[in-house]
N, C-alpha and C positions, 0 to 999 in steps of 0.2 A: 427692552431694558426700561427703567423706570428710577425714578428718585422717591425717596420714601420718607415720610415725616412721621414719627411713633408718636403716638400718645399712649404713653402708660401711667401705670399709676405712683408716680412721684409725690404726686399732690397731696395726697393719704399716707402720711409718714405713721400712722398707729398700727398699717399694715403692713406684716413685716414677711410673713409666710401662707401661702395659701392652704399646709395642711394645718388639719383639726380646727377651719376655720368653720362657726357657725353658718347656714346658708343664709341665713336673710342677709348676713355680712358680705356676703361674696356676691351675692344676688344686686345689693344696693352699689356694690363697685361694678357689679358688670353693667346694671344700666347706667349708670355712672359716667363710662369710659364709653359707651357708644353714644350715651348724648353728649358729652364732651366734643367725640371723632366730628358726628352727623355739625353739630352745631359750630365748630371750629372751624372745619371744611369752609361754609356758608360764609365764615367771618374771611375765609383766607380767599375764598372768590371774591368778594368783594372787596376787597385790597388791592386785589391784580387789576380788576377792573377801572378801580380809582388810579393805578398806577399807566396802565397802558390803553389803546384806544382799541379796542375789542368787544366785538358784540358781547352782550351779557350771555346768550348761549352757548358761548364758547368753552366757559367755565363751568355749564351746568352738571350736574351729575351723569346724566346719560351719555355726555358725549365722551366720558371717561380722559378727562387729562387732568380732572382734581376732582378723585372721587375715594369716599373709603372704600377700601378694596377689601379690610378685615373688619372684623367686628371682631367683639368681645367676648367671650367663652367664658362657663363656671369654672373653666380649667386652664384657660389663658385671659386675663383682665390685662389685654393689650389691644388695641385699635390701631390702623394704619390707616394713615390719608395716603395717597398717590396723586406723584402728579408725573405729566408727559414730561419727557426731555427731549423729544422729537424737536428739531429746530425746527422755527416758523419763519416761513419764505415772506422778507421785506417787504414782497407786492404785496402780502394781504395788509400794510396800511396804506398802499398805494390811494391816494385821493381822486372822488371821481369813480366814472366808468373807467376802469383800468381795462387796456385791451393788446392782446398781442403786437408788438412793433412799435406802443407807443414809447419816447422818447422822454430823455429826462424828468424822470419822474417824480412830483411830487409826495412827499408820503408824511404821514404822522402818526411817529409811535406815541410818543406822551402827548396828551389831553394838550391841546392848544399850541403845542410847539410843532410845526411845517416847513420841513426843511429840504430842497430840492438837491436829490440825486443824479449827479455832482452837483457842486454849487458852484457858481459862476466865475471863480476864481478855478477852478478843478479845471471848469470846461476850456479856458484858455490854454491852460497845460495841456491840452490834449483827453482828457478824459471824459466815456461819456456812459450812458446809461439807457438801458431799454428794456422792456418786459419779452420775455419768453414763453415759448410753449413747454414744460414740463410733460417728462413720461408721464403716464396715465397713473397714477395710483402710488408714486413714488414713497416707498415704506420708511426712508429716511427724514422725509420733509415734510412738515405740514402746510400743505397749499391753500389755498382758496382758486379754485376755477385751473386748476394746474398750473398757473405762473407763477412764474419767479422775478426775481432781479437783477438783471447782468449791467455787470461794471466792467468797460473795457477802459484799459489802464497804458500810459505810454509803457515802452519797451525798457524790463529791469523796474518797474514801479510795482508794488503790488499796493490795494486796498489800505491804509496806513490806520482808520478810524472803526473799519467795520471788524464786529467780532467772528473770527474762524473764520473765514470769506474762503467757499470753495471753489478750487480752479477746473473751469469748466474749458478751457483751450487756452494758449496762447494770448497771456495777457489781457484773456480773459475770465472773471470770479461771478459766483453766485452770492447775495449778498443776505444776510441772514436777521431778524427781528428777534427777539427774546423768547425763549419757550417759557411757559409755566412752572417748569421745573427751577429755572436760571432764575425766577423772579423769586421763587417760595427760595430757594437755597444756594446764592448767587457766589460765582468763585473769584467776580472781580468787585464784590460791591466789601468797602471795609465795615459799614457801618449793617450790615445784615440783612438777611431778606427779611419776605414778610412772615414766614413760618417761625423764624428766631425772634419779630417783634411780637407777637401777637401771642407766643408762651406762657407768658403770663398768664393773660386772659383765658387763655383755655385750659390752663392748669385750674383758676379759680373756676370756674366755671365745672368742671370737672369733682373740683371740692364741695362745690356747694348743693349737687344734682346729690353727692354720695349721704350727705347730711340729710336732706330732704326726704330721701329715700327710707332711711333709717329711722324718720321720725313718723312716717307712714305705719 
């Protein structure tokens, strides 16, 4: 499964129909809409990157969680970026050598905020926190090094702050980080992800490659 951000051609309002359209016209939107995709992608990785604390390779093309996945056709002047919706296991901002068994864990999603799993007032209540060993290759999670984050929870409490927290036993959740997907197209965020800020720009962007083209 996957979440999908289009870039078509909205930004070229003169083009209304693709038949009996001349080719250098169709020609200059299709490169158009793939340097738009290619160059938009680049701007929308480095937004997540500025937003969360994640290697820069995480987002590169290759590793396929914010890549175009279509390009542009003389017959379809549409591009798709892709990005993962695979959730990303909270040990991967775990601080430090992270290592099986360690306990309360320190972790940092956003750039400079470190906030220990539980916090000190949790751990009073009862609540407490430790890295795991994850299945081998687990298709629903995105790991690092196969671990995760378990939050074990008094009796009738479940997780109250973390997003989706999967129950892994009795009063015990696995505890989850933001995918790529959640950050480009968020369903708790009011004020937008980064795919709905960044429109703009890559619609101009989009306009201004098609222009260029034309004047070629």
């Amino acid at each position: 499964m996957r979440d999908t951000f289009a870039l078509v051609i909205e930004g070229l309002t003169h083009i209304k129909s693709l038949e009996d359209l001349p080719q250098d016209i169709i020609r200059a939107a299709r490169i158009a809409v793939n340097d738009a995709a290619t160059r938009g992608r680049t701007a929308m990785a480095k937004e997540v990157l500025h937003q969360v604390n994640l290697p820069r390779d995480y987002v590169s093309p290759s590793g396929k969680r914010l890549h175009v996945s279509d390009k542009a056709t003389n017959k379809n002047l549409e591009a798709v970026v892709s990005a993962r919706v695979r959730p990303t296991s909270l040990a991967r901002f775990a601080q430090g050598g992270a290592t099986r068994g360690q306990r309360n864990v320190r972790v940092e999603v956003k750039h400079g905020a470190v906030r220990q799993v539980p916090g000190e007032k949790r751990m009073d209540q009862g609540y407490s926190a430790f890295l795991i060993k994850l299945r081998a290759g687990s298709a629903d999670l995105d790991t690092k090094n196969n671990l995760g984050l378990a939050l074990r929870v008094p009796s009738g409490k479940k997780p109250s702050r973390a997003y989706q927290p999967k129950a892994l036993g009795k009063n015990l959740f696995l505890l989850y980080g933001p995918s790529v997907a959640q950050l480009l197209l968020p369903v708790r965020n009011s004020r937008g992800g980064v795919a709905e800020q960044l429109t703009p720009d890559i619609q101009q962007m989009l306009s201004d490659e098609f222009w260029r083209q034309m004047e070629l």
